[in-house]
C-alpha positions in Angstrom: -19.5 13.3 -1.8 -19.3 14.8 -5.3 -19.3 18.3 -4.1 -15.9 17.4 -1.9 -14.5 15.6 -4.9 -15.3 19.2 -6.8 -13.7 20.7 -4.0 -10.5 18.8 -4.2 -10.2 19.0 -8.2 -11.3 22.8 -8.3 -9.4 24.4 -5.2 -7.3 22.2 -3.0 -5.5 20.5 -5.9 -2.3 19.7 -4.2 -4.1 18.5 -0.9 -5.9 16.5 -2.8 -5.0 12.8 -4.2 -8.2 13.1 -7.3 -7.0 16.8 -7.5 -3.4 15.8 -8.2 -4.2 13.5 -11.0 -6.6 16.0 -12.8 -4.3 18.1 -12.8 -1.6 16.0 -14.0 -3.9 14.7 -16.6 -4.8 18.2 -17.9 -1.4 19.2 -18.1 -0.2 15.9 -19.9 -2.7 16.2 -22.8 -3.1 20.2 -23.1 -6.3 20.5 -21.7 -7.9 23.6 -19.3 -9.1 22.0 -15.8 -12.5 23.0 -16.4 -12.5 21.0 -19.7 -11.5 17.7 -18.2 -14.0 16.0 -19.5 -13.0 16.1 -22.4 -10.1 13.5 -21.6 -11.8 10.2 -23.2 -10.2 7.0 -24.1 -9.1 7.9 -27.5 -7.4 11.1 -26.7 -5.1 9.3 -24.2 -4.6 6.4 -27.3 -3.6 9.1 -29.6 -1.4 10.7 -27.4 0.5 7.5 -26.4 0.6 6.2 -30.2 2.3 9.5 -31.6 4.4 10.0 -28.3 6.4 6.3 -27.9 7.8 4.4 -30.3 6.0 1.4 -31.7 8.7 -0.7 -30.0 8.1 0.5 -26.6 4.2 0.0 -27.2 4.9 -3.5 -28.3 7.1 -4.2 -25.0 4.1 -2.9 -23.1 1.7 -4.8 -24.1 4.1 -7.9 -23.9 4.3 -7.5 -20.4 0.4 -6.6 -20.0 -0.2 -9.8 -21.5 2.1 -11.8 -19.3 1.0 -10.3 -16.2 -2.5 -11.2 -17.0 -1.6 -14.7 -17.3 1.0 -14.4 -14.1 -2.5 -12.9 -12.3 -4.4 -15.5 -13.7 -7.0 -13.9 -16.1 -5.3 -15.3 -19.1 -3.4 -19.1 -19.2 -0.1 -19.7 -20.9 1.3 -23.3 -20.7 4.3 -22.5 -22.6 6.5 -21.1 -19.7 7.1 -21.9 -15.9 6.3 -19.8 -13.3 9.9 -18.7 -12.6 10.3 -18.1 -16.3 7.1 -16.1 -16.6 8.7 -13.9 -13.8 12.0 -13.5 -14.9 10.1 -12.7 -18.4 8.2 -9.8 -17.0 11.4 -8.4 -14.4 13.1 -8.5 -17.9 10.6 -6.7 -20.0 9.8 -4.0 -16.9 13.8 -3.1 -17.1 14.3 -3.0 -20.6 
């Protein structure tokens, strides 16, 4: 198994669905395929933070939140159910 998914990130990148996002992942953050480990957590974190606007990453995590209580891993009494949709069709247009 691992030595197909080595297959698919190293040669057949394009015919490959793990391929395709290593490579769009090294290309995103500036990093050499062979060195994709070095993609952590707060690489990703830095680049989002210095790349959007503090507005847009407030809007996103708005709508994270409400789609966690829409999906039921967080509760929010305060709006109906049509309300929290049109709240999160409003926030994903915007």
């Amino acid at each position: 198994m691992q030595s197909a998914m080595l297959h698919g990130v190293y040669f057949s990148r394009m015919l490959s669905p793990i391929g395709r996002n290593a490579l769009f992942c090294c290309l995103r953050y500036g990093v050499q395929l062979q060195n994709i480990a070095f993609i952590k957590k707060f690489v990703v974190h830095g680049y989002v933070r210095y790349s959007q606007s503090p507005d847009v990453i407030h809007t996103a995590r708005c709508l994270l939140e409400l789609l966690y209580v829409k999906h039921g891993y967080s509760s929010l009494s305060l709006f109906s159910r049509d309300e929290l949709v049109y709240a999160i069709s409003y926030l994903s247009t915007v």
